[in-house]
C-alpha positions in Angstrom: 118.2 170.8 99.3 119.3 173.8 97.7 123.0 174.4 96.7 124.7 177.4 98.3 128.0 178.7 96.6 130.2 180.9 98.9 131.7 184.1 97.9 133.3 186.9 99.9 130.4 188.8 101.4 128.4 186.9 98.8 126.0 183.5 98.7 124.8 182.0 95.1 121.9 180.0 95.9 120.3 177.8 93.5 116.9 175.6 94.1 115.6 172.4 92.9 112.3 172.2 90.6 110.8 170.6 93.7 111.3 172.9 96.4 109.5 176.1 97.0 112.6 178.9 98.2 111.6 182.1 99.6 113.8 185.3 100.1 113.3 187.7 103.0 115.3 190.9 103.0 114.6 193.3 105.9 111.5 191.3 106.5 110.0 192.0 103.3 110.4 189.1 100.6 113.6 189.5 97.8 112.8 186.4 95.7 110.3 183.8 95.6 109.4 180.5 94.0 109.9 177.0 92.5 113.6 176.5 91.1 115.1 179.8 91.4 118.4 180.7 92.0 119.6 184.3 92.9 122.8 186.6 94.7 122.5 187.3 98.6 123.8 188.7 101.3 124.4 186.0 104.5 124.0 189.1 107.1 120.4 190.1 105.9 118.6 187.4 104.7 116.7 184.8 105.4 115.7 182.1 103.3 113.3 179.1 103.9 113.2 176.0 101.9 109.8 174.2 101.6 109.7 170.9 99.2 106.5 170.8 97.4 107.2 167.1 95.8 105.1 163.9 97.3 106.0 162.7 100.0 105.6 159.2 101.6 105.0 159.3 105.5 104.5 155.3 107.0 102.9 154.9 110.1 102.7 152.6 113.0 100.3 152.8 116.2 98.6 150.7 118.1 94.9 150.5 118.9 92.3 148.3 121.0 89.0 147.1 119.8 85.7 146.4 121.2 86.7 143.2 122.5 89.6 144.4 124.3 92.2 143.9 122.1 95.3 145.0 121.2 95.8 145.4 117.5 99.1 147.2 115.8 98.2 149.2 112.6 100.4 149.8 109.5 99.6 152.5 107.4 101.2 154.9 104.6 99.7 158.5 104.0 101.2 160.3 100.4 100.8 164.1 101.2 102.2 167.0 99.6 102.6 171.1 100.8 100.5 173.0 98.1 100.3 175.8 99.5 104.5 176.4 100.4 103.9 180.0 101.0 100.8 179.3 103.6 103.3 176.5 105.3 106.2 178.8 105.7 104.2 181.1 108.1 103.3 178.2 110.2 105.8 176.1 110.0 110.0 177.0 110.4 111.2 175.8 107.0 114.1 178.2 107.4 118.1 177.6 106.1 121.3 178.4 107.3 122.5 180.9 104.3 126.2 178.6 104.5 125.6 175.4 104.5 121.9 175.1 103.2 120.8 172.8 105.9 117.0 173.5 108.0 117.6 175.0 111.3 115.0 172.8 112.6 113.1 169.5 111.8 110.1 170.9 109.7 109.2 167.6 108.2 109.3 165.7 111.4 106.3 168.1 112.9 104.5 167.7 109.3 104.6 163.6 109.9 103.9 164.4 113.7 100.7 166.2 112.7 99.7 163.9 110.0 100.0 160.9 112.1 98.1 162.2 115.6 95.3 163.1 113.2 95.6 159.8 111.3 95.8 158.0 114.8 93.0 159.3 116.4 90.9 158.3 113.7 91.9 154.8 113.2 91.2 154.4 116.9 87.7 155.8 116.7 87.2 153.0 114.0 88.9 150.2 115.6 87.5 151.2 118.7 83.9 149.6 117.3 85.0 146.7 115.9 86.1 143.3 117.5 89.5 141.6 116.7 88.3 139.5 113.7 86.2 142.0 112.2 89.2 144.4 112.8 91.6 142.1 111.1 89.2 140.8 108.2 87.6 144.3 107.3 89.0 147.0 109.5 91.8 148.0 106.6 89.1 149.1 104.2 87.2 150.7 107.0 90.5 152.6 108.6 91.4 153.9 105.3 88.1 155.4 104.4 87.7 157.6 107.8 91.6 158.0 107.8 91.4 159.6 104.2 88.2 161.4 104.8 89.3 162.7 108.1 92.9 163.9 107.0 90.7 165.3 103.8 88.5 167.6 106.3 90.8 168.4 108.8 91.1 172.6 109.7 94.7 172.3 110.8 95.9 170.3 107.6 94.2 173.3 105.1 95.6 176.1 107.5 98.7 174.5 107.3 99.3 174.5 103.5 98.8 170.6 103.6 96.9 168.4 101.1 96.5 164.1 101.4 96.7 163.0 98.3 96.2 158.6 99.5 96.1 157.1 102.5 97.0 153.5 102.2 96.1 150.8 105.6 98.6 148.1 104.7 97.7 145.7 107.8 95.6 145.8 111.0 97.6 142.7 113.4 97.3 141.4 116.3 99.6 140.2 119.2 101.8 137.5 118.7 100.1 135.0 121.2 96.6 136.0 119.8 97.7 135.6 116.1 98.9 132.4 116.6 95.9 131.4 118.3 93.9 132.3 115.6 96.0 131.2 113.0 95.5 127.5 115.0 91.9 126.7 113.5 93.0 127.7 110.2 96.3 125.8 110.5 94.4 122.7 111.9 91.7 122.9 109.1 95.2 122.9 106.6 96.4 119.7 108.4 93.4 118.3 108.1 93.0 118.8 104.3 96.7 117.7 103.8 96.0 114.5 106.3 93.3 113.5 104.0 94.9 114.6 100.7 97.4 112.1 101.7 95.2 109.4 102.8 93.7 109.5 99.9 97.1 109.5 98.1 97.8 106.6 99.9 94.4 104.8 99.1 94.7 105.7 95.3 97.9 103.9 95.7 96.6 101.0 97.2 94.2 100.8 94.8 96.5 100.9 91.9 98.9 98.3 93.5 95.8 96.6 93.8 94.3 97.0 90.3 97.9 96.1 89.0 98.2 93.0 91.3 94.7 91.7 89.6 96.1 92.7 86.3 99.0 90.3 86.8 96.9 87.2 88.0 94.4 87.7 85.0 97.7 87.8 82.8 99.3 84.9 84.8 95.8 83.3 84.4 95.7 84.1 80.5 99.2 82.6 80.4 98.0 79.4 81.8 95.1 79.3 79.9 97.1 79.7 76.8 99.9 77.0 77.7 97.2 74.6 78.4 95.6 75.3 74.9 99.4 75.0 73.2 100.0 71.7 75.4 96.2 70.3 74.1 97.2 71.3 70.5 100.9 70.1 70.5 99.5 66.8 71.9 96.7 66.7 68.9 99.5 67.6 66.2 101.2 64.6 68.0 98.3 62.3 68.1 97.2 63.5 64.6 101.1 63.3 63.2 101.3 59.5 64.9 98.1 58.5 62.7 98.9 60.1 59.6 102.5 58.1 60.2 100.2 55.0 60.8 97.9 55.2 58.2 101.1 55.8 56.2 102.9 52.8 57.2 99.5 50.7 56.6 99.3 51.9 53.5 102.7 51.1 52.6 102.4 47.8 53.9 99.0 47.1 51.7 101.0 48.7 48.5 103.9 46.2 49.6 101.8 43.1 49.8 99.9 44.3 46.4 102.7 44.5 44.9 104.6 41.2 46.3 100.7 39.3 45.5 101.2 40.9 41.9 104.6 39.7 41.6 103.4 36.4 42.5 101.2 36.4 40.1 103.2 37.5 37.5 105.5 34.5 38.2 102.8 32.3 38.5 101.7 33.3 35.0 104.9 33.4 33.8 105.7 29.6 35.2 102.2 28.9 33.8 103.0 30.2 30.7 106.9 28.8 31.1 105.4 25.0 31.7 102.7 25.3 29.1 105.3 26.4 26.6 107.7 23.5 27.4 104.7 20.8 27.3 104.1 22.3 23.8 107.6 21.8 23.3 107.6 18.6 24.5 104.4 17.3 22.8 106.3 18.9 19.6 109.1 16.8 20.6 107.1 13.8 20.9 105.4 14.2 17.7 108.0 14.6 15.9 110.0 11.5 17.6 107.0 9.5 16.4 108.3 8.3 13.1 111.9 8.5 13.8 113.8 5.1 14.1 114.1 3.3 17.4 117.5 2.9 17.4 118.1 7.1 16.4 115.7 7.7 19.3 117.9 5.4 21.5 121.2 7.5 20.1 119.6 10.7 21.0 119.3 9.4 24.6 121.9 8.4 25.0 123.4 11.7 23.9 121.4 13.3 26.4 122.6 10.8 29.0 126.1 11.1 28.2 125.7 15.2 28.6 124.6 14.4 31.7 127.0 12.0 33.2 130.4 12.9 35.0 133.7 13.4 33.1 135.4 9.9 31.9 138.8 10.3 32.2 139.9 6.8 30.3 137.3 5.0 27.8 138.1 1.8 26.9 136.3 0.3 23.6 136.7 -3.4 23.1 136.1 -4.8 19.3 133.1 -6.9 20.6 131.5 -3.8 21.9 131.8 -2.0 18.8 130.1 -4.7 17.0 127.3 -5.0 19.4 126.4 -1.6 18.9 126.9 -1.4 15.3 124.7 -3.9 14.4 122.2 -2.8 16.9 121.8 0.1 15.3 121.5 -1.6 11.7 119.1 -4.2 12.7 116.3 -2.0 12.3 117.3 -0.6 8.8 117.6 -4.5 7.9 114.0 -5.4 9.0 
């Protein structure tokens, strides 16, 4: 929208670098074009404002297809005014000089236009196609004809009025018939999510199952391996209680060996002991051979009387004295 600037008796007007401003004085034009800005008088002169920018314009109608039903289309067109000084003769883009504001609702009889002729064309298309083949491909076939028959359209070029996209965002149906076709599709879903999780549930079975087996074999390892340490810990016991065995026999044989030695030892020793003391005897014999009767007799006597019991009181008569005296003479006087 332009900006108007009051004076006394005066208007300063200055456009935008998107809208197309022309200037009638006395019916013939003053100024004219894109962006300008220019002194007037409010009395005589009329000024329209025509925005040459793109413009988006949605769209909603309803149409009915082969099959006798009702679908809802969406649609954007993009259009711009190329020719601003071709719309301004057919359609009132004109100001008020105070306030800047149209005098009428230009735009709203562009969109008007655009979407009748936009309408009647997605109709004709829709109008040969049943509801799925409306839903699944009528978008791509409503925006072809839509674009080609806003492109060729009299009115549109007589009007100043060029399409520059046409854009079919979604062909729907009713509620009721969209959820009744969204059921197959929605059961098919259920379906694949039913079995996804029964086969969730099954690959968990089969786990808990694979891990139950893995802790019998364990359990069943286990077992086998006790049994194997019981087996050895009673052959180290068997084998320990005859190495303890042969031990003890074998310190008993070494015991007796040694005690049978011993023996014999002593036996030799005794041997050798009795043999010596016969020598010693025989020595003594020989050697008592030419010795006196009577000294042999004193000698025995000697030996007796070491052998005999303390005397406490001896006593010696005269006559005994004799006797023995000249017993032991008698043989020195023979």
């Amino acid at each position: 929208m332009a900006d108007i600037h009051t004076r006394p008796l005066l208007r300063h007007l200055r456009g935008a670098p998107t809208t197309y401003i022309r200037h009638l004085r006395r019916g013939r034009p003053a100024h004219e074009g894109v962006g300008i800005s220019f002194w007037f008088r409010p009395l005589a002169a009329v000024i329209s404002e025509v925005p040459v920018d793109d413009r988006e314009l949605p769209m909603l109608f309803h149409a009915r297809t082969v099959d006798f039903q009702d679908v809802s289309v969406q649609a954007t067109v993009t259009y711009r005014i190329s020719d601003p000084a071709l719309a301004v003769q057919r359609i009132d883009f004109a100001i008020h000089p105070d306030s800047g504001q149209w005098r009428s609702a230009p735009l709203d009889q562009v969109a008007s236009m655009l979407t009748e002729i936009a309408q009647q064309h997605a109709v004709t298309v829709i109008a040969r196609l049943d509801l799925r083949e409306a839903i699944v491909g009528g978008p791509v076939a409503v925006r072809e004809d839509v674009a080609a028959g806003l492109g060729g359209d009299s009115r549109l070029d007589d009007t100043g009025l060029t399409v520059v996209g046409v854009r079919v965002v979604a062909i729907r149906p009713e509620s009721e018939v969209e959820r009744a076709l969204q059921t197959p599709a929605r059961e098919q879903i259920q379906q694949e999510a039913d079995r996804a999780t029964y086969e969730r549930r099954a690959l968990a079975v089969e786990r808990e199952r694979a891990i139950a087996e893995n802790e019998m074999q364990n359990q069943i390892e286990l077992a086998h391996r006790e049994e194997n340490l019981v087996a050895q810990r009673g052959q180290n016991e068997r084998r320990r209680s005859e190495e303890a065995a042969a031990a003890a026999w074998i310190e008993v044989e070494a015991k007796a060996e040694r005690e049978r030695l011993l023996a014999a030892v002593r036996a030799d020793a005794r041997r050798l002991s009795g043999a010596a003391e016969a020598d010693a005897t025989a020595a003594k014999l020989t050697a008592y051979q030419d010795v006196a009767p009577a000294l042999v007799l004193a000698l025995a006597a000697q030996a007796i009387a070491g052998q005999l019991p303390k005397i406490g009181q001896l006593n010696v008569s005269p006559d005994l004295i004799t006797t023995a005296l000249g017993r032991l003479t008698a043989p020195d006087q023979e």
